[in-house]
NUKOL-839317 format. One line per 3 residues: number of its first residue (from 0); for each residue x negated, y, z of C-alpha. Coordinates in steps of 0.02 Angstrom, whole numbers, always signed. Layout:
% residues N
NUM	X/Y/Z ~ ...
***
This chain:
% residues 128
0	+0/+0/+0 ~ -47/+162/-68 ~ -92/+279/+99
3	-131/+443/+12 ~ -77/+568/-109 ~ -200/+643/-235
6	-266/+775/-342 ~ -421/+854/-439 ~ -465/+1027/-437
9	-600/+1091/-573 ~ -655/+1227/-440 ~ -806/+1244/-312
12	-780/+1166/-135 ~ -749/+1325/-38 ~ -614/+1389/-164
15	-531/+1230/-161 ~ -507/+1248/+17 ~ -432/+1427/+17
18	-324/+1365/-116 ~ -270/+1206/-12 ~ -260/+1329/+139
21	-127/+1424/+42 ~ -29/+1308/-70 ~ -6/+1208/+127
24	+48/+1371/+193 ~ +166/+1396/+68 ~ +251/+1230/+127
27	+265/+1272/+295 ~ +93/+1170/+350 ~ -35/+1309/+440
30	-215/+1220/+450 ~ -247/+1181/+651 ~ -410/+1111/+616
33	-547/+1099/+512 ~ -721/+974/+523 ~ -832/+997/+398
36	-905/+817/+393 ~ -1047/+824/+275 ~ -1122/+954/+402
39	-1062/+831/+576 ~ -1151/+704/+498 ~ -1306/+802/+456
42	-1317/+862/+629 ~ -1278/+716/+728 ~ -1345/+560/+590
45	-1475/+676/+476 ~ -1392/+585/+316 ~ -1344/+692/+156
48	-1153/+693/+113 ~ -1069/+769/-26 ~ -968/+924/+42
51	-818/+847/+133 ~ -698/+951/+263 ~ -542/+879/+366
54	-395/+1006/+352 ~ -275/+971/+506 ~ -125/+1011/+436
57	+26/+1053/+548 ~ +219/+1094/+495 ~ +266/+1142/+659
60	+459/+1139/+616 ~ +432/+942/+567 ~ +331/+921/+730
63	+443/+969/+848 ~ +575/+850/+767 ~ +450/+718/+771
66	+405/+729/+953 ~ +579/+756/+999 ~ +603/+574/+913
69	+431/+499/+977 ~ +361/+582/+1124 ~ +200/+496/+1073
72	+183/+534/+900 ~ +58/+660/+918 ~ -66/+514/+941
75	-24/+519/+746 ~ -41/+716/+713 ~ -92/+828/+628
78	-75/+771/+430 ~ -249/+755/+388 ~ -287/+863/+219
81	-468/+820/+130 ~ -553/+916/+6 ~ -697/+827/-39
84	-846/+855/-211 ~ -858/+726/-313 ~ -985/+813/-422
87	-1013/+997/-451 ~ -850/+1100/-476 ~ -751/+926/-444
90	-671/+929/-316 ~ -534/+764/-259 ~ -385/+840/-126
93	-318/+695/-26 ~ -168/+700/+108 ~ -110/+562/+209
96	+54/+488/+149 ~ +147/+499/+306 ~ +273/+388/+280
99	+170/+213/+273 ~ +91/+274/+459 ~ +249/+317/+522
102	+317/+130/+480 ~ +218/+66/+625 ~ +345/+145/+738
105	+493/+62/+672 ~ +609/+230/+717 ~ +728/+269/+563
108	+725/+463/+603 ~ +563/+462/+621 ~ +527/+382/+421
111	+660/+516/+370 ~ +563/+660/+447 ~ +398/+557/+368
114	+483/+580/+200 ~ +516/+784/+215 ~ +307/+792/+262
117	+257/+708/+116 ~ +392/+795/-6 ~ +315/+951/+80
120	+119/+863/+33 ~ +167/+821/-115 ~ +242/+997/-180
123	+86/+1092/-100 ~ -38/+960/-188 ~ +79/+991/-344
126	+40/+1188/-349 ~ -155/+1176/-336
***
């Protein structure tokens, strides 16, 4: 099973993210956190890493319903964005697919709220 949604920007890393930033913010998402991983693992592992950052993504709206189902849900937030280079000016955007995670829980308002995220995902992914 499929556990992500995807796209390819033609745009340098740091542009991608501002444009991720915004098309999520369009949707309702604001970014909550943000680990830039190549430079984690230079630091902590001295290993070279394409560029590679960890958007937490948070609809705050869809939150709230989702704790109010699952109290302990939030083991399972924020929606993790990634912008990641593939090569120079390549860049792949990858969001969890919500819904396949949210399974696990076996609450049926909890896979419809799972389906509004990743329509919400899926447009901002759709606008890049």
């Amino acid at each position: 099973m499929k556990y992500f949604i995807n796209k390819e920007l033609k745009t340098g890393f740091e542009e991608s993210i501002s444009k991720v930033k915004d098309s999520l913010m369009n949707q309702g998402f604001g970014v909550i956190t943000e680990v830039m991983m190549h430079e984690k693992l230079k630091e902590k592992l001295n290993v070279d890493y394409n560029k590679y950052v960890i958007l937490g993504a948070c609809n705050p709206a869809l939150a709230y319903e989702a704790l109010k189902q699952e109290v302990n849900i939030g083991t399972m937030l924020p929606c993790n964005v990634i912008v990641r280079e593939k090569e120079e000016n390549v860049m792949e955007v990858v969001a969890i697919d919500p819904v396949p995670t949210m399974d696990v829980v076996e609450n049926d308002e909890l896979k419809k709220i799972a389906i509004k995220v990743k329509e919400k995902l899926e447009l901002a992914l759709s606008e890049l």
